[in-house]
C-alpha positions in Angstrom: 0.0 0.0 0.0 1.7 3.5 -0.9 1.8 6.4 1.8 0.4 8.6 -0.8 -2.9 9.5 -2.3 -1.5 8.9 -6.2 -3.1 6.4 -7.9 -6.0 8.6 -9.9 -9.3 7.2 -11.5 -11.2 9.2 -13.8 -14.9 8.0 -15.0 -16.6 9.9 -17.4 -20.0 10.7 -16.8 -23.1 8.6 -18.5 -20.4 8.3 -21.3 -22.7 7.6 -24.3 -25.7 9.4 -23.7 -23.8 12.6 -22.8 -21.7 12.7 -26.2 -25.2 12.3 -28.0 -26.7 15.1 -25.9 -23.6 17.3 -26.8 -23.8 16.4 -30.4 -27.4 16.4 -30.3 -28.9 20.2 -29.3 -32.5 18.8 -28.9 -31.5 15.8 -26.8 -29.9 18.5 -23.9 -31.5 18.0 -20.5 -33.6 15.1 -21.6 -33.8 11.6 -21.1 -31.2 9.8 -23.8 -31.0 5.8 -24.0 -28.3 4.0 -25.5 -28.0 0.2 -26.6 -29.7 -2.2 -28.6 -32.7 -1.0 -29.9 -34.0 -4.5 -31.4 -36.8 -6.5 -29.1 -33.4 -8.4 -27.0 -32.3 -4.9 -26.9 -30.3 -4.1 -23.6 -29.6 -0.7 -22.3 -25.8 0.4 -22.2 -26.0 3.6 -20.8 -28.8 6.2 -19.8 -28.6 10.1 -19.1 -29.1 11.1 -15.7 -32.7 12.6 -16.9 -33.3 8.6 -17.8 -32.3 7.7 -14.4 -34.6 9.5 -12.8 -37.3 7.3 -14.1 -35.4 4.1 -13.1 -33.7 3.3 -16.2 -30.2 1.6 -15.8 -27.6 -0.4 -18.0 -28.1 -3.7 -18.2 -31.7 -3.2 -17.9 -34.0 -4.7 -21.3 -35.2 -2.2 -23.6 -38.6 -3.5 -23.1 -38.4 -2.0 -19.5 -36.3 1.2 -20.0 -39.8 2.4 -22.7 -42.3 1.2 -20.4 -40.4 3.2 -17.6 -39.4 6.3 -19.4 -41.2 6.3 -22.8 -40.9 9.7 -24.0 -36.7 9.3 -24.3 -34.5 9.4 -27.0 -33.6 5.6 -27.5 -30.1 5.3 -30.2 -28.2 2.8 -30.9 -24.9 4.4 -30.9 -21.9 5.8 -32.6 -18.7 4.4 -31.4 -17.1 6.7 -33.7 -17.8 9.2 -31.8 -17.0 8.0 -28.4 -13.3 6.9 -29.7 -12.6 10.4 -30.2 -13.9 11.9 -27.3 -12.4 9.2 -25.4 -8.9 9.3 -27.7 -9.0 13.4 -26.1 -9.7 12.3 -22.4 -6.9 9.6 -22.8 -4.2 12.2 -24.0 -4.8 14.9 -21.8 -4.0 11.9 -18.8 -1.2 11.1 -20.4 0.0 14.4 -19.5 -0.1 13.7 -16.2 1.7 10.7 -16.0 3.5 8.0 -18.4 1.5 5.5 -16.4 -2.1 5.5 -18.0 -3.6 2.6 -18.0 -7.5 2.8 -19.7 -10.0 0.1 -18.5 -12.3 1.3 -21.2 -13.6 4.4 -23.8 -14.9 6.4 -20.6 -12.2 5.3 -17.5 -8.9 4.9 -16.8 -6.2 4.9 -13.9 -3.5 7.2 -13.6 -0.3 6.7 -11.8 0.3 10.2 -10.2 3.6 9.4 -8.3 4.8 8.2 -12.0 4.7 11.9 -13.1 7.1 14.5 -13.2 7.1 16.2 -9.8 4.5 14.9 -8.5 3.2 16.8 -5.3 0.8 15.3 -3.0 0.0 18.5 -1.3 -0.8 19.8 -5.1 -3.4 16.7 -5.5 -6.4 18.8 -5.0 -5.6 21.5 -7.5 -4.6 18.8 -10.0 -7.7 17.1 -10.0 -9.8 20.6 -10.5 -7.7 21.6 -14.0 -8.1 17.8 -15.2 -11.9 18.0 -14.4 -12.2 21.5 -16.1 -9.8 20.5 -18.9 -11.6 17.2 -19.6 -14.9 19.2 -20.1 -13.1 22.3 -22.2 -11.3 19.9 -24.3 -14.7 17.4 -25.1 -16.9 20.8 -25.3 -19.0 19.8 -22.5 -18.3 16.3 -21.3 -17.9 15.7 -17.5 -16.0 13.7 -15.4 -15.9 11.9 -12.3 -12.3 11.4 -10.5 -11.3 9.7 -7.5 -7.9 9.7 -5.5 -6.3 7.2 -3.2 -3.5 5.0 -2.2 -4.8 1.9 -4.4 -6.5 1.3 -7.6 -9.4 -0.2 -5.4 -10.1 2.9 -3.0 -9.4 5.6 -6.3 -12.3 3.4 -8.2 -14.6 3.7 -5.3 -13.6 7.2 -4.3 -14.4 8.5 -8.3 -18.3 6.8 -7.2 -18.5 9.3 -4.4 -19.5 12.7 -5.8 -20.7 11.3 -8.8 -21.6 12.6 -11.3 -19.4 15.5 -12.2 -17.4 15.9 -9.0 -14.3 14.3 -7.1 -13.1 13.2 -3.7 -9.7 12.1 -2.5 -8.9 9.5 -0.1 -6.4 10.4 2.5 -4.2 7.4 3.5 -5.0 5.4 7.0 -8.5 6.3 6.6 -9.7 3.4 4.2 -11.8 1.2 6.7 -13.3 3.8 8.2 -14.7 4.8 4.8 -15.7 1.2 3.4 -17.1 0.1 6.5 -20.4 1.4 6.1 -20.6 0.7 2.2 -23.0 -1.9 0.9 -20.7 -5.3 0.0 -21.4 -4.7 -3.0 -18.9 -1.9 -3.8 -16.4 -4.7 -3.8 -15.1 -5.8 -7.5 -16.5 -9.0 -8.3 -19.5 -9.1 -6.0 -22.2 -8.8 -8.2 -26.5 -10.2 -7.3 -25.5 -13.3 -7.0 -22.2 -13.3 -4.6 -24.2 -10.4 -2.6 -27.1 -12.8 -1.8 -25.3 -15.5 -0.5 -23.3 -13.1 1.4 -26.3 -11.7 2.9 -27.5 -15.4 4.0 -24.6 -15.4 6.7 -25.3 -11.8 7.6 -23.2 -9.4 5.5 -24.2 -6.7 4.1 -21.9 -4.1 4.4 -18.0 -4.1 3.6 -17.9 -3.7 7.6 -19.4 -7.3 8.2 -16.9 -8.9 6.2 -14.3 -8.1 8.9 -16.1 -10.5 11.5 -15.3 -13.4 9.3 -11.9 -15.2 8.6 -10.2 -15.7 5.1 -11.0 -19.8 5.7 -14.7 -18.7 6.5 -15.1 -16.5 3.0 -13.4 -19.4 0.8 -15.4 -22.0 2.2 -18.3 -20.1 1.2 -17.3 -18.3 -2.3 -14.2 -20.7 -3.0 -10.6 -20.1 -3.0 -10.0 -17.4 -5.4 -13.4 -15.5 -4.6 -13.1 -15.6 -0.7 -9.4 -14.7 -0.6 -10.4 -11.8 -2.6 -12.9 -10.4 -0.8 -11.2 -11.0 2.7 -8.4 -8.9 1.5 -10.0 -6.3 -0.9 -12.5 -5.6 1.8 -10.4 -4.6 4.7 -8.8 -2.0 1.5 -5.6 -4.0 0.8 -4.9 -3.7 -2.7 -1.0 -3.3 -4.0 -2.0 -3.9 -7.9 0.4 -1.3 -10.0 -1.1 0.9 -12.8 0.2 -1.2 -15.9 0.4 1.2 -18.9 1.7 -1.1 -21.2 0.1 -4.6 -22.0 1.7 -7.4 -23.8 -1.6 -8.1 -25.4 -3.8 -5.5 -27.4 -6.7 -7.9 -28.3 -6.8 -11.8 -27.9 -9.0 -13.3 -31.1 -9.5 -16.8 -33.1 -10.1 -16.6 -37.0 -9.6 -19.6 -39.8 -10.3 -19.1 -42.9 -12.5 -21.9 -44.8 -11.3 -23.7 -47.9 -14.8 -23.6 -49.5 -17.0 -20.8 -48.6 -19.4 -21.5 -46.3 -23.0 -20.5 -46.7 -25.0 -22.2 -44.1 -26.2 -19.9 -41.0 -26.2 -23.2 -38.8 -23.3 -24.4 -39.4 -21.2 -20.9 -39.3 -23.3 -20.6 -35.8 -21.4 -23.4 -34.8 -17.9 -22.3 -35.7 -18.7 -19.0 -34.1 -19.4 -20.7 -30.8 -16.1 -22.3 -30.8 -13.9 -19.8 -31.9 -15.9 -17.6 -28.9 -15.2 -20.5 -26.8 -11.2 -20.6 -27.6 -10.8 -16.9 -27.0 -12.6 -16.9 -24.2 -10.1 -20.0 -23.1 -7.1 -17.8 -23.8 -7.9 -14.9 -22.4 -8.7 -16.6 -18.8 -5.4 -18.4 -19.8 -4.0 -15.0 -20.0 -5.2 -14.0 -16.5 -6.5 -10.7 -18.6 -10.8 -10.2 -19.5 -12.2 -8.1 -22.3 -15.0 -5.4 -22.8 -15.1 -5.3 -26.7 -16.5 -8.6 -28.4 -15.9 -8.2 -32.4 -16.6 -10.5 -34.9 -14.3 -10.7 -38.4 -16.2 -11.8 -41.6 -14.4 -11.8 -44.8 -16.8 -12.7 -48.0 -15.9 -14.5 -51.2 -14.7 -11.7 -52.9 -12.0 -10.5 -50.3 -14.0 -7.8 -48.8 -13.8 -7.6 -44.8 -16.2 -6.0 -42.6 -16.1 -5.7 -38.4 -18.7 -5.6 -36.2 -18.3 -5.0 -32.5 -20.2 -4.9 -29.0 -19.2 -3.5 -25.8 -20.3 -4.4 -22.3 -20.0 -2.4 -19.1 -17.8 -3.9 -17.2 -14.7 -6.6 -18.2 -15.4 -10.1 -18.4 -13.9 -13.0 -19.1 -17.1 -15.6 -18.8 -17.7 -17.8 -22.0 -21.4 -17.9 -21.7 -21.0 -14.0 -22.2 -18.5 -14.0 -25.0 -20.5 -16.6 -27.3 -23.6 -14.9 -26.6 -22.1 -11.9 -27.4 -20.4 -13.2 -30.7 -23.4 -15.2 -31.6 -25.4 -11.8 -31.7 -22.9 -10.7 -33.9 -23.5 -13.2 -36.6 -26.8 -12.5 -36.5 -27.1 -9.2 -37.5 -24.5 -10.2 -40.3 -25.4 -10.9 -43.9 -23.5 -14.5 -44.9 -26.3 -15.4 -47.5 -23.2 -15.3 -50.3 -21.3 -17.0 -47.9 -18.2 -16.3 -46.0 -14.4 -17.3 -46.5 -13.4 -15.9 -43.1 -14.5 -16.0 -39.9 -12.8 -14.3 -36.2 -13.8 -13.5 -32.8 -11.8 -11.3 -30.7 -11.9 -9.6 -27.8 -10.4 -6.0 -26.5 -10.5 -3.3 -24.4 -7.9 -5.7 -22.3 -7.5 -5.4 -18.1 -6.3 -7.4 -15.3 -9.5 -7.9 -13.4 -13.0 -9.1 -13.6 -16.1 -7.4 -12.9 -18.6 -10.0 -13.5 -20.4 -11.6 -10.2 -17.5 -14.0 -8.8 -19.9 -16.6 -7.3 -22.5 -16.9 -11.1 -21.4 -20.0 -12.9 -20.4 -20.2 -16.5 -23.4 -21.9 -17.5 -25.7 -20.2 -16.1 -28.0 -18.3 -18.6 -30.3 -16.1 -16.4 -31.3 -13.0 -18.1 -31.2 -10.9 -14.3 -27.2 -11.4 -14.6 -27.0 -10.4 -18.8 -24.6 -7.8 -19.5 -25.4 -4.9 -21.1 -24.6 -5.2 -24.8 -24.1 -2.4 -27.2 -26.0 -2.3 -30.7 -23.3 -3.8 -32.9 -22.3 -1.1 -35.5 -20.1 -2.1 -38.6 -17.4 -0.6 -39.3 -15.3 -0.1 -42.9 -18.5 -0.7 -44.8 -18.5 2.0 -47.7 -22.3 1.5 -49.6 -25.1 3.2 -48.1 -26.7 1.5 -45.4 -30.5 -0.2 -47.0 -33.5 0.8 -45.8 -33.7 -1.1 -42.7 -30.1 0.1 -41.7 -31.1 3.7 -40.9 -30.2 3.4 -37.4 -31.5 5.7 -34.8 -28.9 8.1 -33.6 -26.8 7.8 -36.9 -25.2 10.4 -38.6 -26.7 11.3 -41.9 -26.0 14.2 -44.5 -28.5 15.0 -47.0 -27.5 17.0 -50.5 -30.2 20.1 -49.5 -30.8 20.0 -45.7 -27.4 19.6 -44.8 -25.4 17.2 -41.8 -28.4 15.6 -38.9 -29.3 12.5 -37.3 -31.9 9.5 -38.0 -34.5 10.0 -35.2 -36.8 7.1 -36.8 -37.3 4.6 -39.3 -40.0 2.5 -40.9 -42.6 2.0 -43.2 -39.9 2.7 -46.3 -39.2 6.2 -44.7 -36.7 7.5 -42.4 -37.1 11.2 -40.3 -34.2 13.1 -39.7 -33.5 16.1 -37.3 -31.1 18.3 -39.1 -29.0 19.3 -36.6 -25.3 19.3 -35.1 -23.2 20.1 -31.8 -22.4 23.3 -33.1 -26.0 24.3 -34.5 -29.0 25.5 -32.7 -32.0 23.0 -32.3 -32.5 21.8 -35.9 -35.9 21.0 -38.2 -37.2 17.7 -38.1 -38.1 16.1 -41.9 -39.2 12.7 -43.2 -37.9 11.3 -46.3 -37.9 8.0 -48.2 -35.3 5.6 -47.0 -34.0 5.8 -50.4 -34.0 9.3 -51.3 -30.5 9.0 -53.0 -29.4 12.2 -51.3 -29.1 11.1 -47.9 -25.7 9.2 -47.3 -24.4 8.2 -44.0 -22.6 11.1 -42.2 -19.5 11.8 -39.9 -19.5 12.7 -36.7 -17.7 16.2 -35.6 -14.4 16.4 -34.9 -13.8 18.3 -31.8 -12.8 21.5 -32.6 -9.7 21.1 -30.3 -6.3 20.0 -31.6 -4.0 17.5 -30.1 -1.7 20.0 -29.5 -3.9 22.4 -27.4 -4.3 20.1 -24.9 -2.8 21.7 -21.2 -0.7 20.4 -19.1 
């Protein structure tokens, strides 16, 4: 444990729904919902005007409308969160050389790994990031947390969430888990807390009544151990800016092209399978599931989807994949096929104590619209995805707000317009073409120290 307050987490706020309510004028102050918009749909992230009515990742779709009907439902532009995040990434890499992101919208910061570093200067340091991070995204806010481990600085960022910060003085760790709900601990998701609460914990503060050989003979070795020592705030993990691996994946490519859906199911399930197998092998888990199709004449198209938290479960990754394929076209048949997963750290966020095989639909992760990537023809009809970026020859750059029945309504509009018209036009009109999202009007170079 270090003597110092200099291990730094930063969490962007609500990540997805707040860049579409920046890019989106009419969307500001509303409720914004973000994630798969088909009837399996789950949310992936909601505004805090969403939240108000209940509406959480992970949650179905089907509940998030009945809840909060009247918001903004999108499926997403990862596009547009890379950059934003691409921003946030190099203005922390000003603090330190030791930056190591856990996803598009977080990361951990090794302070002490900095030039200088000051521990008395913490406080000021964390106020310039927070007011950088916003100037730099042109209105996105963050959420930062300070302490002596990666644990406590993950925690701490939860504190004055959303859009504030707190900063954990050293020696005074128990006394602020004690009277959290167990569940702040990594790894203790529905299922771990409700056998926990069977034996009487329910705070972090409970934990400390029961041995290590008390917690593993009720979680298991690797579970109990963890929470015994994570609870009582011991945590000496290092910041790990550099990673051996970038993405762990599975691909072969077929010697006949194979058409049949069934039977390229299959193969997707065990190349899901295999990576999932290496990257537990790896001791690492993944956020981003992409699938790798290349068609029988050479062309190759990505699709990927994103969960909340890391994971490294099977179940998760072939359901993930498997989604995937489905939203794939393979009726001319396919040559290639790859699973791989990204957005790579050192620890597991899934409930420690749900089994592999178990397939409840109260423990899904939340799983992001799959958007392709690379593809250069217009999307078809039915591809006018809500959110999307359009530009149309007359009305200029806006977004899809609907689709269906052969037309598609558009609200032309951008970040740096005011609130734009709304218009309905075929799903074909030949001068609508996908769109780009805008850069941020900040340079690289501009970014403050």
């Amino acid at each position: 444990m270090r003597p110092t307050a200099s291990i730094l987490h930063l969490d962007l706020d609500a990540f997805f729904a707040s860049v579409e309510q920046r890019d989106k004028p009419s969307l500001r102050g509303k409720p914004v919902i973000v994630g798969g918009i088909g009837q399996r749909g789950v949310v992936s992230t909601a505004s805090y005007e969403a939240r108000r009515y209940g509406v959480r990742s992970a949650m179905s779709m089907a509940e998030a409308r009945s809840r909060c009907p009247y918001a903004a439902f999108l499926s997403g532009r990862f596009d547009a969160y890379r950059a934003a995040s691409t921003i946030v990434m190099e203005r922390l890499r000003r603090l330190s050389p030791a930056v190591e992101p856990l996803s598009l919208d977080e990361a951990f910061v090794d302070l002490a790994a900095g030039d200088a570093f000051d521990p008395d200067a913490v406080p000021e340091l964390v106020a310039e990031l927070r007011a950088d991070v916003t100037r730099l995204t042109e209105g996105l806010t963050a959420s930062v947390g300070v302490a002596s481990s990666k644990l406590m600085a993950k925690i701490a960022s939860e504190i004055e969430k959303p859009d504030g910060s707190f900063i954990v003085a050293p020696g005074t760790e128990r006394d602020l888990l004690e009277p959290m709900p167990i569940t702040v601990i990594a790894g203790v998701g529905p299922a771990t807390a409700a056998r926990l609460h069977h034996v009487g914990i329910t705070r972090v503060g409970d934990v400390w009544r029961h041995g290590e050989a008390e917690l593993v003979d009720l979680l298991g070795q690797a579970a109990g151990a963890s929470l015994h020592r994570l609870s009582r705030g011991i945590d000496d993990r290092g910041v790990s800016s550099h990673r051996e691996n970038k993405s762990v994946s599975s691909e072969d490519t077929f010697e006949t092209d194979i058409v049949d859906r069934t039977e390229l199911g299959l193969i997707c399930d065990a190349m899901a399978r295999r990576t999932a197998e290496r990257l537990r092998k790896a001791g690492l888990s993944g956020r981003t599931v992409t699938l790798k199709v290349r068609y029988h004449d050479f062309s190759t198209h990505t699709r990927s989807t994103t969960v909340a938290a890391p994971t490294d479960q099977t179940r998760v990754i072939v359901q993930m994949a498997r989604r995937l394929l489905d939203a794939t076209d393979t009726g001319g048949g396919l040559r290639l096929l790859g699973v791989g997963i990204s957005g790579l750290a050192d620890w597991v966020q899934d409930d420690l104590f749900t089994a592999e095989a178990e397939a409840d639909d109260e423990h899904a992760e939340p799983v992001q619209e799959p958007q392709e990537r690379g593809a250069q023809a217009p999307p078809r009809a039915q591809e006018w995805s809500p959110g999307m970026d359009v530009h149309h020859a007359e009305h200029g750059d806006g977004w899809v707000w609907g689709r269906g029945l052969g037309l598609v309504t558009v609200r032309f509009e951008t970040r740096h317009t005011p609130v734009g018209p709304v218009r309905t036009l075929r799903a074909d009109d030949p001068d609508l073409s996908p769109g780009h999202a805008d850069p941020v009007s900040h340079p690289a170079g501009t970014v403050g120290g």
